[in-house]
C-alpha positions in Angstrom: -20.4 -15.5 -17.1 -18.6 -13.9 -14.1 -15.0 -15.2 -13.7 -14.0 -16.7 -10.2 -11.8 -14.4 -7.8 -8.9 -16.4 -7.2 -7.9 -17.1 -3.7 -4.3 -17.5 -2.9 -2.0 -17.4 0.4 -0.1 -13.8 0.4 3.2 -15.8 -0.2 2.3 -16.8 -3.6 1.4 -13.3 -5.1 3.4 -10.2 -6.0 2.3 -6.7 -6.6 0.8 -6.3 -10.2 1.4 -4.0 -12.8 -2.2 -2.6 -11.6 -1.0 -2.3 -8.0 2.6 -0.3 -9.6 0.2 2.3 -11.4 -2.1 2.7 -8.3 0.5 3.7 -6.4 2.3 5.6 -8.6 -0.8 7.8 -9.4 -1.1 8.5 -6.0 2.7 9.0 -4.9 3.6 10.8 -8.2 7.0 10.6 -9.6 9.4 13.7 -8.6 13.2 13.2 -9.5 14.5 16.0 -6.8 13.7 15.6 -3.4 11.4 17.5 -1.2 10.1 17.7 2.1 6.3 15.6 2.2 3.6 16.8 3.8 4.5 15.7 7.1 8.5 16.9 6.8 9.8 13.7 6.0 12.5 14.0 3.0 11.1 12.0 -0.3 12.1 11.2 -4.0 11.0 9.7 -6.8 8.0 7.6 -6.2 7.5 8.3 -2.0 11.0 7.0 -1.3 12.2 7.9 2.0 15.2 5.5 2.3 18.2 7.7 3.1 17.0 10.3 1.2 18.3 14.3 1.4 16.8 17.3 0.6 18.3 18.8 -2.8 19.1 14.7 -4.0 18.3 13.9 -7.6 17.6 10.8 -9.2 17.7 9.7 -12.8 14.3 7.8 -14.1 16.0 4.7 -13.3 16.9 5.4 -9.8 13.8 6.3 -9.2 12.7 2.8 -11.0 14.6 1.0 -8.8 13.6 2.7 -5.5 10.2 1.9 -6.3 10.7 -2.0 -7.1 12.9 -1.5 -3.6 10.1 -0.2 -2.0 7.7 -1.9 -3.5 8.8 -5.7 -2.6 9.3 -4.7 1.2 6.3 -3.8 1.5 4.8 -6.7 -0.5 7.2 -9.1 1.8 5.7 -7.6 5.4 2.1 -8.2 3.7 3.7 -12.0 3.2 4.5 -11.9 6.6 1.2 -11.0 8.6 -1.8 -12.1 6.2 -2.3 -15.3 6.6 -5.9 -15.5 5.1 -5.7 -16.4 1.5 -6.5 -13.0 -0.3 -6.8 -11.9 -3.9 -4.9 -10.2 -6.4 -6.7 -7.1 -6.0 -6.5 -7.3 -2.1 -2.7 -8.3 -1.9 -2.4 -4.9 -4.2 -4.6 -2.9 -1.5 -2.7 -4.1 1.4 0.8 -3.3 -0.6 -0.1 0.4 -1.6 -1.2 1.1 2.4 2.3 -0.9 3.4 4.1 1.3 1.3 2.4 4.3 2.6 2.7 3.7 6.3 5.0 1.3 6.5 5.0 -2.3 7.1 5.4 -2.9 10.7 2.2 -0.4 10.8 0.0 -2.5 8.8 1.0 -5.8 10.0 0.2 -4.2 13.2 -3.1 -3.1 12.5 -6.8 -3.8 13.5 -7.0 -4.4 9.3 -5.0 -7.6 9.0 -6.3 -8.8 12.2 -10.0 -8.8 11.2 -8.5 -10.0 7.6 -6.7 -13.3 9.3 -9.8 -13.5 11.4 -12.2 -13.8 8.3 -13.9 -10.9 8.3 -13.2 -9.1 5.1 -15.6 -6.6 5.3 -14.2 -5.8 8.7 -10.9 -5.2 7.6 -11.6 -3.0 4.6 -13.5 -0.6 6.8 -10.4 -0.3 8.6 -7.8 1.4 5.7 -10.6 4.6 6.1 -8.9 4.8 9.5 -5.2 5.4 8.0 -5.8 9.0 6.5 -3.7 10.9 9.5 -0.5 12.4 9.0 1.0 14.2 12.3 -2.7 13.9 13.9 -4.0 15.8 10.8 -6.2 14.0 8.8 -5.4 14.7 4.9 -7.7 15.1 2.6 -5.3 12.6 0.1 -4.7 10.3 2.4 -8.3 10.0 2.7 -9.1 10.1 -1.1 -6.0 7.2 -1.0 -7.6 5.2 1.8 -11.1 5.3 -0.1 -9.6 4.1 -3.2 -7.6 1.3 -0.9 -10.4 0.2 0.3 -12.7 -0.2 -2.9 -10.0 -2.3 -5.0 -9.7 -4.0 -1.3 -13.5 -4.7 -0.7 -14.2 -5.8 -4.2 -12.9 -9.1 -3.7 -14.8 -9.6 0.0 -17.3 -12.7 0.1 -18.9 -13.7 3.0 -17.9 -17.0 4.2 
């Protein structure tokens, strides 16, 4: 017997320990900060945050950037989704938050067609987040795919 998804408004959920691990296996974990692909200075888990080139951080800096990181992006998802959303779908939506940034999702064609209803609508849409600098990246594309499946798992038709 298949188990119910579970439906809940955004404001009840909070980012798994599923949703940590899919983002860290895509941001990777580096403890002295470098330049991304796009120039922008990074650390630990794809912090940004008034980070310098040369900076180090010990395992549990780098733990707490993440949950840092991690819950501002889950509270702009809070914000704009106002369709009642999974588990695996509130992950999704975090993980392309913390990658582009919240004002840039809640801005989005994505959670439009999601507090519209149309589910399947908005999970084509992460495919169209894989450009960096009007390049498209092949692992932002990889990311966007994998987004997009944890994402449109959960879609029923209404």
């Amino acid at each position: 017997m298949q188990a119910l998804k579970k439906y809940v408004a955004p404001s009840l959920l909070s980012l798994s320990i599923v949703g940590v691990g899919f983002i860290q296996s895509w941001e990777g974990t580096e403890r002295v900060a470098y330049l991304d692909s796009v120039g922008v200075p990074t650390i630990c888990t794809g912090s940004t945050k008034g980070v310098y080139v040369g900076q180090t951080a010990t395992l549990g800096e780098c733990e707490h950037r993440l949950i840092e990181d991690t819950t501002y992006a889950g509270k702009a998802i809070q914000r704009c989704v106002r369709e009642k959303i999974t588990q695996g779908q509130y992950d999704a939506l975090v993980s392309l938050a913390f990658n582009i940034g919240g004002g840039a999702t809640c801005g989005s064609t994505l959670v439009r067609k999601l507090n519209q209803g149309d589910c399947r609508g908005a999970a084509e849409q992460f495919l169209r987040w894989d450009f960096a600098k009007g390049h498209r990246l092949r692992g932002l594309t990889n990311r966007r795919k994998a987004e997009r499946e944890l994402f449109l798992k959960d879609c029923y038709d209404h």
